[in-house]
N, C-alpha and C positions, 0 to 999 in steps of 0.2 A: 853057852851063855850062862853066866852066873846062874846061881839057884834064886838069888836072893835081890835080883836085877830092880831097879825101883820100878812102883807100878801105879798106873794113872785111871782115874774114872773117868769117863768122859760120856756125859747126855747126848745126845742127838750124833752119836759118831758115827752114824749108819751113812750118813748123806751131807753134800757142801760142805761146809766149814769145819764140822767134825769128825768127816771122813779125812779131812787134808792133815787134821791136827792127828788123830791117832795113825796115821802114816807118817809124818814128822815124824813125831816121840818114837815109833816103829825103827826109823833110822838112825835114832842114836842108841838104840837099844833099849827103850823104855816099852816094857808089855804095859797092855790096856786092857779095862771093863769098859765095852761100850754101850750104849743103851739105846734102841729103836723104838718106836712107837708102835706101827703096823707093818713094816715093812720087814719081815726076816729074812727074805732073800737077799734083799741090796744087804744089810747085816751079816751075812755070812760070806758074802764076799768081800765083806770088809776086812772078817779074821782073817780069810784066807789072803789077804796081801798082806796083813801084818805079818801071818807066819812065817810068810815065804821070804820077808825082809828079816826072818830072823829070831822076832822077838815070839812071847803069847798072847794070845787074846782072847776076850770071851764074849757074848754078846748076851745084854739081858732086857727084856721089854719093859717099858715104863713109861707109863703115864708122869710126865711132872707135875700136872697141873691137878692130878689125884693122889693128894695127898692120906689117904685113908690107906691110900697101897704103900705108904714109903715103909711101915716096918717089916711087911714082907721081903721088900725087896732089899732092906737093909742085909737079911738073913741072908738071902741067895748072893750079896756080895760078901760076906763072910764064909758062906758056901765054896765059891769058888777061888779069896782067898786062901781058903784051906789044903783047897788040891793044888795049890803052886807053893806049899809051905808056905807062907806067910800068914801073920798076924795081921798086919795093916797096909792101908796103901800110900803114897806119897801125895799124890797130886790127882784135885778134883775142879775138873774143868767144868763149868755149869752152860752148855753150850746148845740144850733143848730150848726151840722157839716157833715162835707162830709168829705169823704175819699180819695185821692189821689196817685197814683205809679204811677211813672214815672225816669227813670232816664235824667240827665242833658240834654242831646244828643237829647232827644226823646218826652220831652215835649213840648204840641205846646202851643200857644198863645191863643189859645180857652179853652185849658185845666187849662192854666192859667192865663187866667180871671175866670174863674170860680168859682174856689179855692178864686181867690181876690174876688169874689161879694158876699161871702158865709162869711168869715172866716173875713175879713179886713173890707168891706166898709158898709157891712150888720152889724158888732156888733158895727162900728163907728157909722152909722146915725140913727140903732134902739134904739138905747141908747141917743142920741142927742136928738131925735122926743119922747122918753117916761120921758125927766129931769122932766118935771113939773108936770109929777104924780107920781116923786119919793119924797118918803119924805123925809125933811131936816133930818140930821142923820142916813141915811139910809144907804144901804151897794149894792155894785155892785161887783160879782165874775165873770169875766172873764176867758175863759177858754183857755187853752193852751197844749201842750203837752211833753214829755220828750225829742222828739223828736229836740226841739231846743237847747237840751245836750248833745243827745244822735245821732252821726252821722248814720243814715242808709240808704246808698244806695239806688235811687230809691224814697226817698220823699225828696226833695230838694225843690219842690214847696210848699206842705204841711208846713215841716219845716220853710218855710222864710214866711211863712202866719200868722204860729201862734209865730214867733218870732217878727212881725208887735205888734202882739194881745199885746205882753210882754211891746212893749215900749211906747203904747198905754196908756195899763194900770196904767204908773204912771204919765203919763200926764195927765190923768182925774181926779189921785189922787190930782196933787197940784193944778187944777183948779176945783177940787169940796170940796175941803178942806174947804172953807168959808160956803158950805153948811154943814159943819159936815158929808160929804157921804164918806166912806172907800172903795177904790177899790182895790183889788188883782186880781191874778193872782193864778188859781190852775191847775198844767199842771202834768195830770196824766201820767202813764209810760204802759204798753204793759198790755192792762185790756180785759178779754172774755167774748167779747159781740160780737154783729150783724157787728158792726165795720169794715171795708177793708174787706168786706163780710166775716166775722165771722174767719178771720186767725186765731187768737189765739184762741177763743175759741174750732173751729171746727179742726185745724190740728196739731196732736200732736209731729211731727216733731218740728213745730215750737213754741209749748207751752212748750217741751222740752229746748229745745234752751233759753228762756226767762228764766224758771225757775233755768238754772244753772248759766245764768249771774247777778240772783238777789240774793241778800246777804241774805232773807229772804225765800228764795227756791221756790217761785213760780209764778207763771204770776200771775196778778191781778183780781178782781171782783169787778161787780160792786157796790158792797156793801161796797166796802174796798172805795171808793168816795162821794158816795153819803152823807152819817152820816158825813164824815168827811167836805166837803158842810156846813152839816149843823151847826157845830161845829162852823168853821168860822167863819158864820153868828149869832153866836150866841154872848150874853152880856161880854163872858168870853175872848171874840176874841176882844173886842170894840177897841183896840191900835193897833190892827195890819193893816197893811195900806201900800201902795207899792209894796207890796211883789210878787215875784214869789215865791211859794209854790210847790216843787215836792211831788208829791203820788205815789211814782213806787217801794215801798218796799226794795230801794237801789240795784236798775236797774245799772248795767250799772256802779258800783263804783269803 
């Protein structure tokens, strides 16, 4: 593999949606920084599939939503850009999340701060404190979810976090435009993973229910995001810029 192969950050690539996307980019040859919360084992067997596809990996712990910790951890990504030769990385997927219910009435103020120090102020300043080890024409995915389409009862806080994430993303678009950096928005729809403790995956009441309201018949995977991740980021995606991008199979239409 090239020495000099492009190379991706990815938050929460330990599990779900993050694990499928730094296996994607694994397979086209893109090494990855992934980031865990508490989990180091699932994290370690992450590297170890991306290695074994070929590419490198590293795996580093972080709180998103503790922003006090982002300039150390800025360092230890400089750290280990260093031992792969490299100055800078190409692509920083912001894919760290937490789950949220609540409805209007009944959400408190702790609950939501929380949601904001995770989803809003944590993908604002990790991404401010990592510009200068992004490279010039490089790419930032943002993550979001159907959720700011799709009204459901009971995530209001969630919803208004990651419709922040939305308006976010294209103001970094036209302020990192003179670096050549492309920002989007990719907000997937009702996917079975660990997610709001495993709802859609694990109860079929409610995987039912998704599958009849999607045009395409069924809840999502996370396979069905991750490739497509990487797609994005890929030479063929290079004009796409701005965007919110829905992945929900035609959720909700």
């Amino acid at each position: 593999m090239p020495e000099q192969s492009p190379i991706a950050l990815v938050t929460g690539g330990s599990r779900g949606l993050g694990r499928s996307t730094v296996e994607a980019l694994a397979r086209r040859g893109i090494s990855s920084i992934l980031t865990y919360n508490s989990n180091r084992a699932a994290a370690d067997e992450v590297v170890a599939a991306i290695e074994q596809a070929g590419a490198r990996a590293a795996a580093l712990q972080l709180d998103t939503g503790d922003t006090a910790a982002f300039p150390a951890f800025a360092g230890e990504v400089r750290r280990v850009l260093g031992d792969w030769g490299a100055e800078r990385f190409d692509f920083l997927v912001n894919m760290a999340g937490t789950s949220h219910m609540g409805a209007f009435g009944s959400v408190t103020e702790e609950d939501f701060d929380a949601a904001y120090r995770v989803h809003v102020k944590g993908v604002f300043f990790l991404t401010q404190t990592l510009l200068p080890l992004i490279a010039d024409g490089g790419r930032i995915v943002n993550i979001s979810s159907g959720l700011t389409r799709i009204i459901s009862p009971g995530r209001i806080a969630y919803g208004a976090m990651k419709g922040a994430v939305e308006v976010m993303t294209r103001y970094m678009a036209k302020e990192l435009g003179p670096r050549r950096i492309a920002v989007n928005t990719v907000a997937p729809g009702a996917i079975q993973t660990d997610f709001s403790g495993g709802a859609v995956r694990d109860n079929p009441e409610i995987a039912r229910h998704i599958a009849e309201a999607t045009a395409l018949g069924r809840a999502g995977l996370p396979d069905d995001i991750g490739p497509m991740i990487a797609s994005l980021l890929s030479e063929d995606n290079r004009w796409v810029n701005a965007q919110r991008i829905e992945v929900s199979g035609g959720q909700a239409i």
